[in-house]
OpenMM code with the backbone's topology and positions (N, CA, C; nanometers):
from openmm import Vec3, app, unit

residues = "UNK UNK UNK UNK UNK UNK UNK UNK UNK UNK UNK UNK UNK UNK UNK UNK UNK UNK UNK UNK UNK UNK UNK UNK UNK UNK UNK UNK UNK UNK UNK UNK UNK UNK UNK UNK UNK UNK UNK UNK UNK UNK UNK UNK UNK UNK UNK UNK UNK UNK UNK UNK UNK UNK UNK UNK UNK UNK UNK UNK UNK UNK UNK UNK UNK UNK UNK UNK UNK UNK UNK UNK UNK UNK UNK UNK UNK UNK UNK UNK UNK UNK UNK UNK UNK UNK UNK UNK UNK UNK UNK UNK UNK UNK UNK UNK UNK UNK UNK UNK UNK UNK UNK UNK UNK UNK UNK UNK UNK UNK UNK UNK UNK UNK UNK UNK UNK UNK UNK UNK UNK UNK UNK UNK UNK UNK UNK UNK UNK UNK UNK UNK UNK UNK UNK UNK UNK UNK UNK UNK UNK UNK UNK UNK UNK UNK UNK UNK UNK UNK UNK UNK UNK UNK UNK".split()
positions = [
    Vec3(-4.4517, 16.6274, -0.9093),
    Vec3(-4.4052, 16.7064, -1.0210),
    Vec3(-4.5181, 16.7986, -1.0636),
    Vec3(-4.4580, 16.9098, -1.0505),
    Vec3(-4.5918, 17.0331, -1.1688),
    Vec3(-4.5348, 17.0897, -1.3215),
    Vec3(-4.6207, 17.0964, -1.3820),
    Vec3(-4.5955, 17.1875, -1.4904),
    Vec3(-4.6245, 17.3186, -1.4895),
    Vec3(-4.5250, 17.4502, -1.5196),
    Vec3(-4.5629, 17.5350, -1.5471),
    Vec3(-4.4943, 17.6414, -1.6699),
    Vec3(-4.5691, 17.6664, -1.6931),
    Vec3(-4.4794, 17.7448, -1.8278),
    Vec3(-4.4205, 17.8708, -1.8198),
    Vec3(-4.4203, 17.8471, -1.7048),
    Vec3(-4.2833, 17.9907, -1.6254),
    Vec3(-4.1851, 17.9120, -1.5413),
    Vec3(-4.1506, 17.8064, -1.5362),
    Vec3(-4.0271, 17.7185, -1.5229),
    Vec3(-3.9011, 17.7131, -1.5402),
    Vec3(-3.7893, 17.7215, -1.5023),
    Vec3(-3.7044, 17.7055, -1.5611),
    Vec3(-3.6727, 17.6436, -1.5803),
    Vec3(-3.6861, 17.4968, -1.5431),
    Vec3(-3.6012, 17.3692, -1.6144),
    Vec3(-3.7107, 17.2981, -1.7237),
    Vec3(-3.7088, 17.2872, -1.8517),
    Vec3(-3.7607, 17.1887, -1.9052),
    Vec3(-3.8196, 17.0841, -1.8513),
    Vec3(-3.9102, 17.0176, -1.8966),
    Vec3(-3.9221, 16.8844, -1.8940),
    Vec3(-3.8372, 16.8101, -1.9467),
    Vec3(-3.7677, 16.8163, -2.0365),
    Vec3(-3.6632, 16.7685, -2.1496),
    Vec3(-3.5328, 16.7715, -2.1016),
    Vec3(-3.5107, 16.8679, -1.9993),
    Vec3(-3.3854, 16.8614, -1.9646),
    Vec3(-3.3501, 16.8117, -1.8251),
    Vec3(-3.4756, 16.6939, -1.7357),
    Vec3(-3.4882, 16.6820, -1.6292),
    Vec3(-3.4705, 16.5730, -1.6496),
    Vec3(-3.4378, 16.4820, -1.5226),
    Vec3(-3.4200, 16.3096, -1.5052),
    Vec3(-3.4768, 16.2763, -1.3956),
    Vec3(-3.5146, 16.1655, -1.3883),
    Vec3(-3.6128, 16.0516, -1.3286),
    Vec3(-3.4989, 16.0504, -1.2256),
    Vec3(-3.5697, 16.0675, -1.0614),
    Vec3(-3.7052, 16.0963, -1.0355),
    Vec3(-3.7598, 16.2490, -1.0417),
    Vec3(-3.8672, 16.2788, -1.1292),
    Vec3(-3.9139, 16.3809, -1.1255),
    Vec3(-3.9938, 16.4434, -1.0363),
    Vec3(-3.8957, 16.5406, -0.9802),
    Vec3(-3.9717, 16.5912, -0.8406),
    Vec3(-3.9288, 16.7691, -0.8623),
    Vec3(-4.0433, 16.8497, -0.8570),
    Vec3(-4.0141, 17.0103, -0.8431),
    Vec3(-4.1370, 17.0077, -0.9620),
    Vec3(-4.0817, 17.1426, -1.0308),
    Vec3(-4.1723, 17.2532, -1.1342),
    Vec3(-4.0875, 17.2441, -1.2844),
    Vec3(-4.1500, 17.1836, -1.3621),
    Vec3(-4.0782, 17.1988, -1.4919),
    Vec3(-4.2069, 17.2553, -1.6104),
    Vec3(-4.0922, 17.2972, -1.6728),
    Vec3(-4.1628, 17.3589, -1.8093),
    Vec3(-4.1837, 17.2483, -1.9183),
    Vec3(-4.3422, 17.2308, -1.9946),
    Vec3(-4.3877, 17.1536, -2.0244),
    Vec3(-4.3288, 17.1338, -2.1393),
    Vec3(-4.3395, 17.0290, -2.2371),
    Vec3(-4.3047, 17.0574, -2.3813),
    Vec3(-4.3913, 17.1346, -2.4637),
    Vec3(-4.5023, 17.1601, -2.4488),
    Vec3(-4.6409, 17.2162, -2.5261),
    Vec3(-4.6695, 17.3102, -2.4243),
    Vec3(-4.6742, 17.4440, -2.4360),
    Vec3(-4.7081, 17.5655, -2.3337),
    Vec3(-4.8822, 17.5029, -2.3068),
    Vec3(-4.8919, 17.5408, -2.1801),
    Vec3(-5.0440, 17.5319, -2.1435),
    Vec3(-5.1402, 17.6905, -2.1151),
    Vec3(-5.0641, 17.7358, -2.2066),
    Vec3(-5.0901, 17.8493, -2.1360),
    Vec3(-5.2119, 17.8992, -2.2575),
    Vec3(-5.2339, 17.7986, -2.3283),
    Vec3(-5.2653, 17.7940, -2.4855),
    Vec3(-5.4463, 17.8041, -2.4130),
    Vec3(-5.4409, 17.7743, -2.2533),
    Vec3(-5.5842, 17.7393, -2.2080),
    Vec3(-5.6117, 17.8502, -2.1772),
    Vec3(-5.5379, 17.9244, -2.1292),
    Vec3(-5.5493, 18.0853, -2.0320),
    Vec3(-5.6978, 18.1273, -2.1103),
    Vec3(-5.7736, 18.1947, -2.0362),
    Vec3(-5.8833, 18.2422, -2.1020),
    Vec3(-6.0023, 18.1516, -2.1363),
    Vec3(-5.9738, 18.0358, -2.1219),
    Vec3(-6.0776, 17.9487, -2.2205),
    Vec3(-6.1450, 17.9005, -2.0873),
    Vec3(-6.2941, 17.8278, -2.1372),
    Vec3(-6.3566, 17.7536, -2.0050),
    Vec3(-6.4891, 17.7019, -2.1032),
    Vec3(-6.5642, 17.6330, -2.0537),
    Vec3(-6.6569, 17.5058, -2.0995),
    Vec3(-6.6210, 17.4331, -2.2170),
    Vec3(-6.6778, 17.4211, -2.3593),
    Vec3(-6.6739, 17.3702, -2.4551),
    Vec3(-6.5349, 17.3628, -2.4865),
    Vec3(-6.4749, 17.4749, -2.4794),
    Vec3(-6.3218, 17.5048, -2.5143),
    Vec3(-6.2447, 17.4111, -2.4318),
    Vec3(-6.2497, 17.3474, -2.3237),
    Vec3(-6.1885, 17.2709, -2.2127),
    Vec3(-6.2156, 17.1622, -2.1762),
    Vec3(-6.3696, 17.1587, -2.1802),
    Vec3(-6.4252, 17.0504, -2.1239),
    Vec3(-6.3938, 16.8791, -2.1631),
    Vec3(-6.4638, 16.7744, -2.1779),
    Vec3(-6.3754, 16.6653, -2.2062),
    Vec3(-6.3101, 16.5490, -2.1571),
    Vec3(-6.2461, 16.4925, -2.2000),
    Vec3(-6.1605, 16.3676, -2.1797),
    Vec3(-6.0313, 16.3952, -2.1534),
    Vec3(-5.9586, 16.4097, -2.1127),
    Vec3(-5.8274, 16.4386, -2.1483),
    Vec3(-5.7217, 16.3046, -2.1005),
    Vec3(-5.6595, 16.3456, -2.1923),
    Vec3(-5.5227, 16.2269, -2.1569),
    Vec3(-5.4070, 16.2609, -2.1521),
    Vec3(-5.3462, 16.1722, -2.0350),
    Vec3(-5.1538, 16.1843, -2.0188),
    Vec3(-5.1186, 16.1486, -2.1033),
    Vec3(-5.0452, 16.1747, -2.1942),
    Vec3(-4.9817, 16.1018, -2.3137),
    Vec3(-4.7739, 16.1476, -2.2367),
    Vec3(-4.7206, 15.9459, -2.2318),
    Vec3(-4.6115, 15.9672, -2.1822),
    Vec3(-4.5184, 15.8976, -2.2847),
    Vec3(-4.3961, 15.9332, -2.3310),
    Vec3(-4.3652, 15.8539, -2.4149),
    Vec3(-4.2214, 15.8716, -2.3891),
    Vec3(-4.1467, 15.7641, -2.4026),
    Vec3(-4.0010, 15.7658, -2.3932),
    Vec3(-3.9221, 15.7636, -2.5094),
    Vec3(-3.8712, 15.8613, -2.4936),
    Vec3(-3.8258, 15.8952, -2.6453),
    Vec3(-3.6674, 15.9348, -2.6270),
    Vec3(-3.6081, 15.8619, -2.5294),
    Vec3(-3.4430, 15.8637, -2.5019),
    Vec3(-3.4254, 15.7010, -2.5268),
    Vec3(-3.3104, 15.6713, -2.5431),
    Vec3(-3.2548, 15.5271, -2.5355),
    Vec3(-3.2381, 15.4944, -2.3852),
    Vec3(-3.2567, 15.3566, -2.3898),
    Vec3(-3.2204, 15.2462, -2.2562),
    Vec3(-3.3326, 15.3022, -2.1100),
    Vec3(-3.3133, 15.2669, -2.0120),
    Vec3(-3.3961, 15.2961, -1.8827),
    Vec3(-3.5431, 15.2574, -1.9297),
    Vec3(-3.5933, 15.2198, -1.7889),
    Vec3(-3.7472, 15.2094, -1.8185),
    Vec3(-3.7939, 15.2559, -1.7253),
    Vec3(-3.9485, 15.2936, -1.6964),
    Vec3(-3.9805, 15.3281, -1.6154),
    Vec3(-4.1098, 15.3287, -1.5381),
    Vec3(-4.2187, 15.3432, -1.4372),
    Vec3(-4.3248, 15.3632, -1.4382),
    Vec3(-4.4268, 15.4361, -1.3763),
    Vec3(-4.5511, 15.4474, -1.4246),
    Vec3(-4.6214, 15.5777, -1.3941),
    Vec3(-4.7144, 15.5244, -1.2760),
    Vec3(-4.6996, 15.5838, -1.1092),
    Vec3(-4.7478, 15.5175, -1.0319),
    Vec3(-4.9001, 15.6122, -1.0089),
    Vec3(-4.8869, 15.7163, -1.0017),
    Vec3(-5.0599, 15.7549, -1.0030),
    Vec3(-5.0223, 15.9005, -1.0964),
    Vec3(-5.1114, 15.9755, -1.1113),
    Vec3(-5.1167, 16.1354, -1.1848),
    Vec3(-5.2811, 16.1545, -1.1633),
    Vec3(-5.2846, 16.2900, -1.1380),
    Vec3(-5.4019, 16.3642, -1.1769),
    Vec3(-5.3672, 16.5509, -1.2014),
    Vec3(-5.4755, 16.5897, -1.2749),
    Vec3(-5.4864, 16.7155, -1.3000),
    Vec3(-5.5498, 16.8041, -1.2104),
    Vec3(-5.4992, 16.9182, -1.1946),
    Vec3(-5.5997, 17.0093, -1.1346),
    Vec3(-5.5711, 17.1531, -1.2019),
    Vec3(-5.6744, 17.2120, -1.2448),
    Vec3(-5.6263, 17.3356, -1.3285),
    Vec3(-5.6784, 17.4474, -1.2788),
    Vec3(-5.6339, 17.5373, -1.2083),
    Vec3(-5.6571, 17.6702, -1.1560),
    Vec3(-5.5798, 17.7915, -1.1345),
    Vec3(-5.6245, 17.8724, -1.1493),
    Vec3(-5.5268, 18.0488, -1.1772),
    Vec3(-5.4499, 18.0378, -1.0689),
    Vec3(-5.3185, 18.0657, -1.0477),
    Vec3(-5.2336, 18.0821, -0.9296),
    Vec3(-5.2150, 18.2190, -0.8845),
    Vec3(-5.2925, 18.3126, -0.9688),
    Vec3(-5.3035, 18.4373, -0.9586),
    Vec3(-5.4282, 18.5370, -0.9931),
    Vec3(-5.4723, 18.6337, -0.9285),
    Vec3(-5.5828, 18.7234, -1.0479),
    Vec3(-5.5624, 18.7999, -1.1292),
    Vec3(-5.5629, 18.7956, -1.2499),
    Vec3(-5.4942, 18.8818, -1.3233),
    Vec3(-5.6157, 18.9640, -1.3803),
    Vec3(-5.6672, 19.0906, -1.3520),
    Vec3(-5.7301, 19.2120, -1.4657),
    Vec3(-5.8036, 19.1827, -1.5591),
    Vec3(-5.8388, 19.1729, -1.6324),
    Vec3(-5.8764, 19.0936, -1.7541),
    Vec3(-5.9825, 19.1333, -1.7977),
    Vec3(-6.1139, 19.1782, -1.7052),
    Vec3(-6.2428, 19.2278, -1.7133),
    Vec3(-6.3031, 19.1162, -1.6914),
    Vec3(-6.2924, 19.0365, -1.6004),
    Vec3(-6.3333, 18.9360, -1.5477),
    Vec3(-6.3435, 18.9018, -1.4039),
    Vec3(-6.3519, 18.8199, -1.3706),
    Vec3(-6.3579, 18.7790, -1.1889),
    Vec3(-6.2538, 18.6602, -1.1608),
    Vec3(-6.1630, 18.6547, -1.0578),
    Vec3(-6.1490, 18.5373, -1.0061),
    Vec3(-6.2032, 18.4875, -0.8802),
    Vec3(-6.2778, 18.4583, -0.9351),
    Vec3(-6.4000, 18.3908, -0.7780),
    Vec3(-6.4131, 18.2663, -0.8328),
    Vec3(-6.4052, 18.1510, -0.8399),
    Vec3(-6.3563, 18.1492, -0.6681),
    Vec3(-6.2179, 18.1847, -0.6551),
    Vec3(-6.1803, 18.1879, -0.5372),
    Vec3(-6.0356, 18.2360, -0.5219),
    Vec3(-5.9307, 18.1246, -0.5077),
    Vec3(-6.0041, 17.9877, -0.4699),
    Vec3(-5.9193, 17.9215, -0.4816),
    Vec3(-5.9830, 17.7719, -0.5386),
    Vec3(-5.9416, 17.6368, -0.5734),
    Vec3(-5.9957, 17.5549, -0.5873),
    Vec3(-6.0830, 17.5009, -0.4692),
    Vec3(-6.1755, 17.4282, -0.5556),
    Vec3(-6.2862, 17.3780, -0.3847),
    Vec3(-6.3355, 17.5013, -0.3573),
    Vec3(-6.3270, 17.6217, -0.3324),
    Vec3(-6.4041, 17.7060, -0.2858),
    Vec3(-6.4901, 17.7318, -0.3434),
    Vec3(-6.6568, 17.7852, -0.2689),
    Vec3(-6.7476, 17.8077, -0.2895),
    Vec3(-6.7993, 17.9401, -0.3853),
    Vec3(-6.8172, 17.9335, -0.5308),
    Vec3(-6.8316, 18.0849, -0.6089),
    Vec3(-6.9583, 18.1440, -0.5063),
    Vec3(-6.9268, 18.2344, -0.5546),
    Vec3(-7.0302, 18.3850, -0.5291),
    Vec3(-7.1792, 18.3721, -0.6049),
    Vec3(-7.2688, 18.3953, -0.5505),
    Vec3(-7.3957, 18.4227, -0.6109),
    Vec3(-7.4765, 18.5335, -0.5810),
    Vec3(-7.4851, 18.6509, -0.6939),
    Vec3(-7.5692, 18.7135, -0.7022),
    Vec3(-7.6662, 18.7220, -0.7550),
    Vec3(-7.7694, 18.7836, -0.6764),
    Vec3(-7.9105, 18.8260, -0.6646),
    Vec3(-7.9473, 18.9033, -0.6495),
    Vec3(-8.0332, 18.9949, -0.7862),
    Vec3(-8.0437, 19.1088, -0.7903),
    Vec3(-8.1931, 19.1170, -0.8324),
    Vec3(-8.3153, 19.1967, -0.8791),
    Vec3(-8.3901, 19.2481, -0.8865),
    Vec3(-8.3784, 19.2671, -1.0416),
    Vec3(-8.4524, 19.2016, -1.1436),
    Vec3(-8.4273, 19.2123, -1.2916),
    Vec3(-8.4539, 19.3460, -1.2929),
    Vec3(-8.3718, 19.4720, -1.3353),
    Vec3(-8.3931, 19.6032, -1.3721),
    Vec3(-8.5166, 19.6707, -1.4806),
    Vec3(-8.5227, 19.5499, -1.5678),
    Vec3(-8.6504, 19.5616, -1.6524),
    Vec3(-8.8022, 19.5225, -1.6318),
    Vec3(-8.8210, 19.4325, -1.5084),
    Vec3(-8.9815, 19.3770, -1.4603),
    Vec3(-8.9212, 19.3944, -1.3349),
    Vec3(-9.0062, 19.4348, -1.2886),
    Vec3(-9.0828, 19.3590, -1.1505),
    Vec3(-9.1194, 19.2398, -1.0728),
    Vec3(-9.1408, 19.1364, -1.1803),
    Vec3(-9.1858, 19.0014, -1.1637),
    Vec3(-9.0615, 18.9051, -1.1920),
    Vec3(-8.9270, 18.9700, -1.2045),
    Vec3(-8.7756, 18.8428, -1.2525),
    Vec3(-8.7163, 18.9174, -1.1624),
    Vec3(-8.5896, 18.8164, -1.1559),
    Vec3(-8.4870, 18.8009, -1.0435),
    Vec3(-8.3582, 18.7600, -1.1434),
    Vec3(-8.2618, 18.8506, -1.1211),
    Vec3(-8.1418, 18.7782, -1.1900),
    Vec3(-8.0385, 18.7461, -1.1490),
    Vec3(-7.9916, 18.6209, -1.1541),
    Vec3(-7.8595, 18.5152, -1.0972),
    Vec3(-7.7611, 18.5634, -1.1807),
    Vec3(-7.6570, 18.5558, -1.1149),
    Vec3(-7.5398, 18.6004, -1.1397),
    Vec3(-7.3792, 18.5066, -1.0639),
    Vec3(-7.3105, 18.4261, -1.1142),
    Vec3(-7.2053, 18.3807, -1.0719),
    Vec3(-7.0954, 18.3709, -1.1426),
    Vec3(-6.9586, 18.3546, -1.1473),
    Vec3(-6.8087, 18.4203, -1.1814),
    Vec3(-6.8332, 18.2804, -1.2780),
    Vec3(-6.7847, 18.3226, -1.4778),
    Vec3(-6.7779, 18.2108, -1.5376),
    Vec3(-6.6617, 18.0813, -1.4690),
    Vec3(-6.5625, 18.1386, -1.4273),
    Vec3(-6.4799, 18.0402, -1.3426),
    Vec3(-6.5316, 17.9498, -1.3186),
    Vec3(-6.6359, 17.9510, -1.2074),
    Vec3(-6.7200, 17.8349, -1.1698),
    Vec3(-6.7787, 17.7264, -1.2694),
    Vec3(-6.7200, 17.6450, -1.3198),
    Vec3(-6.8034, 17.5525, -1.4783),
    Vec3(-6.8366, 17.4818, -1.3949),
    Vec3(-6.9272, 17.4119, -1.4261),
    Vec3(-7.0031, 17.2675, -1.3774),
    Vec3(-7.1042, 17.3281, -1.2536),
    Vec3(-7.1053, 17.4607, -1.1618),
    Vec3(-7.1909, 17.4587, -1.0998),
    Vec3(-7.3366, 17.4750, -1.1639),
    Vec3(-7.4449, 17.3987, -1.0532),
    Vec3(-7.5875, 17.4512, -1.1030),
    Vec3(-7.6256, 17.5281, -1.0212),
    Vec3(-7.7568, 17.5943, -1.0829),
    Vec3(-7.8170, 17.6906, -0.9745),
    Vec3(-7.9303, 17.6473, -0.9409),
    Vec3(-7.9884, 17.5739, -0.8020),
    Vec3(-8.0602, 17.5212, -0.7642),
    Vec3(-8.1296, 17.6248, -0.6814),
    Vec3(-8.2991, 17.5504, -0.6341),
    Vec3(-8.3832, 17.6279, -0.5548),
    Vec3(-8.4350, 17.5328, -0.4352),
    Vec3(-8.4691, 17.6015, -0.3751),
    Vec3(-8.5725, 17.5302, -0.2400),
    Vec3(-8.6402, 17.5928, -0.2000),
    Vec3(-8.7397, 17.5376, -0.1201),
    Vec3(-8.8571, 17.6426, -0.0175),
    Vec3(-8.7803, 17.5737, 0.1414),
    Vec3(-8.6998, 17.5099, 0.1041),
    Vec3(-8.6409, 17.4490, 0.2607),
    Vec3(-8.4960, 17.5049, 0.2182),
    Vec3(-8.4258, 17.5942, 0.3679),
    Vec3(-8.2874, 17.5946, 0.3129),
    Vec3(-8.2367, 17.4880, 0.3699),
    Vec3(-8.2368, 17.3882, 0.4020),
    Vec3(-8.1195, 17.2864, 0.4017),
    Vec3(-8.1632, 17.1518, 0.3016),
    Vec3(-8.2284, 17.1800, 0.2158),
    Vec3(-8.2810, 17.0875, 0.1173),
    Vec3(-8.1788, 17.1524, 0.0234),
    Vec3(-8.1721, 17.0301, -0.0701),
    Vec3(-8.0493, 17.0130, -0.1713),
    Vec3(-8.0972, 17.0965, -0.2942),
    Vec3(-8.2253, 17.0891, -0.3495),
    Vec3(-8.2877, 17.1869, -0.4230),
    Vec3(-8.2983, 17.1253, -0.5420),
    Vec3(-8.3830, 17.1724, -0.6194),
    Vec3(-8.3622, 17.1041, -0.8215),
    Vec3(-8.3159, 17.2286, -0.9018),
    Vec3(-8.2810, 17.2023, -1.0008),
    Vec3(-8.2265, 17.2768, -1.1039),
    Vec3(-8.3091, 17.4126, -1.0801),
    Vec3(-8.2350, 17.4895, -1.1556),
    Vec3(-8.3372, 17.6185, -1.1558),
    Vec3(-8.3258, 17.6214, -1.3347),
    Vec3(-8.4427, 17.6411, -1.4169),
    Vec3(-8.3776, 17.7320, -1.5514),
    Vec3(-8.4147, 17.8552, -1.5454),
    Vec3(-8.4111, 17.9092, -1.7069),
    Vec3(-8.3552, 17.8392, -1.8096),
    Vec3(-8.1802, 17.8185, -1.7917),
    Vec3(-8.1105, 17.7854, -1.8860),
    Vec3(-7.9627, 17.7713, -1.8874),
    Vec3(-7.8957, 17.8774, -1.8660),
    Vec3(-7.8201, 17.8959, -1.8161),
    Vec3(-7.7375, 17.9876, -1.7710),
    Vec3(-7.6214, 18.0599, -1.9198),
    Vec3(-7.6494, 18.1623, -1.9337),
    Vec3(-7.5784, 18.2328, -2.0697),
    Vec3(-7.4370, 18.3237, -2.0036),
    Vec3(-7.3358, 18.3330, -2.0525),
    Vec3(-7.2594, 18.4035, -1.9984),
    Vec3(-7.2807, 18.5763, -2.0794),
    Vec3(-7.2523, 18.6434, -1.9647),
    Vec3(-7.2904, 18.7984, -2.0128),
    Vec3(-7.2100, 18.8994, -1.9148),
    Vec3(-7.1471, 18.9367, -1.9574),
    Vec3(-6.9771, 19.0115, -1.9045),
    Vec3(-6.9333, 18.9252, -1.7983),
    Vec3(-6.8739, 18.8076, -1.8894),
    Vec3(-6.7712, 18.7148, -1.7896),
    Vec3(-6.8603, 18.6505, -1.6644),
    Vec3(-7.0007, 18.6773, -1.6685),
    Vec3(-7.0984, 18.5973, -1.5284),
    Vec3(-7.1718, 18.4703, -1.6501),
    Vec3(-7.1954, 18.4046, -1.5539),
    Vec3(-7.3123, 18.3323, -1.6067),
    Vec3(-7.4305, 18.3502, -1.5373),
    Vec3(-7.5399, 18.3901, -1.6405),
    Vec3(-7.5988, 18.4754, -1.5763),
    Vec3(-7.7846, 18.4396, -1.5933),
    Vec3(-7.8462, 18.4242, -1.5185),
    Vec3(-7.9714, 18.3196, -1.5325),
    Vec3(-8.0903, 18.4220, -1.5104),
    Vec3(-8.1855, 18.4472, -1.5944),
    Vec3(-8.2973, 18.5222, -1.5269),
    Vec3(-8.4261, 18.4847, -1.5269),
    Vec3(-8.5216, 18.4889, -1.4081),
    Vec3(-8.6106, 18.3317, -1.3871),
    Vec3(-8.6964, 18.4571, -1.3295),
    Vec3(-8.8505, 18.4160, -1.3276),
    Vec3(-8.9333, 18.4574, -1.2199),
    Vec3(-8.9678, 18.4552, -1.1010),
    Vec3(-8.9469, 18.5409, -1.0623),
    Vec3(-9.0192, 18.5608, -0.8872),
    Vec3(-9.1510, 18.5716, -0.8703),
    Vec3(-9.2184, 18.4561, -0.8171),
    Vec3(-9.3572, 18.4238, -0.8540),
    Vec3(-9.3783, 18.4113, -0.7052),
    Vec3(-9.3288, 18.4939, -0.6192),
    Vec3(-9.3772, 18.5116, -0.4936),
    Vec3(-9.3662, 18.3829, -0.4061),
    Vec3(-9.2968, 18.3075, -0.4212),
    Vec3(-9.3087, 18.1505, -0.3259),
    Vec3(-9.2077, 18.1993, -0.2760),
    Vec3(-9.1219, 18.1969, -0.1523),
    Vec3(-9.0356, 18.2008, -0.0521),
    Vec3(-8.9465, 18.0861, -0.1359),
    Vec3(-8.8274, 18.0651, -0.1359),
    Vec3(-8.6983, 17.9731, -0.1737),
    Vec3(-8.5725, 18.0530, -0.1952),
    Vec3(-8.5126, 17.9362, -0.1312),
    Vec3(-8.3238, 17.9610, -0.1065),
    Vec3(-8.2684, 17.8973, -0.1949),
    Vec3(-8.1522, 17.9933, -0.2563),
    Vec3(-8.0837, 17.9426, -0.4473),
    Vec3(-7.9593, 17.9385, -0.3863),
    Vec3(-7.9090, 17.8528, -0.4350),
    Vec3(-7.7159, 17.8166, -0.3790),
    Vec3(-7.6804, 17.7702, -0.5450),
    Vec3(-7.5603, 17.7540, -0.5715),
    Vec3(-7.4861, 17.6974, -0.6539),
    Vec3(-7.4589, 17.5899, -0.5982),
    Vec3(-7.4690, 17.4414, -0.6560),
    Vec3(-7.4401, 17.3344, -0.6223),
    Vec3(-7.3601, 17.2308, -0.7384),
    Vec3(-7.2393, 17.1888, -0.7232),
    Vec3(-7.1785, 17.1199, -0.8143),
    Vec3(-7.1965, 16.9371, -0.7791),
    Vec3(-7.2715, 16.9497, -0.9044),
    Vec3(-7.3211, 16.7236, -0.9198),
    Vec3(-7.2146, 16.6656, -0.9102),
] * unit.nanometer
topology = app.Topology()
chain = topology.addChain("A")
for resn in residues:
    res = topology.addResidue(resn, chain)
    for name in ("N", "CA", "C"):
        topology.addAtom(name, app.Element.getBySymbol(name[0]), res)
C-alpha cells in the first residue's frame, strides 16, 4: 500500500486487504519543502480502527520519503533518486586563495563531508558544519596544501 495525496481512492473509503495508492487522511504534502529539523525525528504509524466489528493485523510497514518528480522551485533534485549518490562540488573560495568551497543539494540530509590523503580510506569529518546557502549545503574549509580526496559519506 502507498500513500499519496494525488489518489483517488481515500484511505477511508478502501477495505482490507489494502493493496494499490490511496489518499491519506492528513495530506503529506504539509512536508513538501521542508528537510532537517523540520522532519527529522521519531516518527510513528499511528493505526486505529475506528469502524465496528473485523479485526485485523499489521504484519511489517516502513517509510521512505522522496520527490517522485523535479519540480522548479530554485532548488536541486539531486539526488535523483533514493540511495543515489548526491553531487559534490568543489570550487575555489572566490574571496582567498587559501579556502575551498563544498557544495552539495540540501536534499541530501544526513550526508557528511569527509576527507582523506588515501582515496579509498573512509575519511573523518571535515568542518566546520555545513550551513545551507541557496538550497546547497555549503562548507568552506582551508586548503592548506596537503593532497586529500572529499566524498559525501552517510553514517
Amino acid at each position: 500500500m502507498l500513500f499519496n495525496d494525488n489518489a483517488l481512492t481515500p484511505i477511508t473509503a478502501a477495505a482490507a486487504p489494502y493493496r494499490g495508492t490511496f489518499r491519506p487522511e492528513q495530506p503529506l504534502s504539509v512536508y513538501r519543502g521542508k528537510f532537517g529539523g523540520d522532519v527529522n525525528g521519531t516518527w510513528h504509524l499511528r493505526i486505529t480502527d475506528d469502524t465496528a466489528g473485523g479485526l485485523g493485523t499489521l504484519h511489517c510497514w516502513s517509510i521512505i520519503i522522496f520527490p517522485t518528480a523535479c519540480q522548479s522551485a530554485g532548488g536541486e533534485c539531486d539526488p535523483p533518486c533514493p540511495g543515489c549518490q548526491p553531487t559534490l562540488e568543489i570550487a575555489p573560495d572566490p574571496s582567498s586563495d587559501s579556502r575551498v568551497v563544498f557544495k552539495w543539494p540540501t536534499s541530501a540530509v544526513g550526508y557528511n563531508l569527509v576527507a582523506s590523503n588515501i582515496l579509498q580510506s573512509v575519511g573523518t569529518p571535515v568542518g566546520p558544519p555545513p550551513v545551507v546557502i541557496n538550497s546547497k549545503f555549503t562548507v568552506t574549509n582551508t586548503a592548506d596544501g596537503a593532497a586529500r580526496f572529499y566524498r559525501l559519506r552517510k553514517p
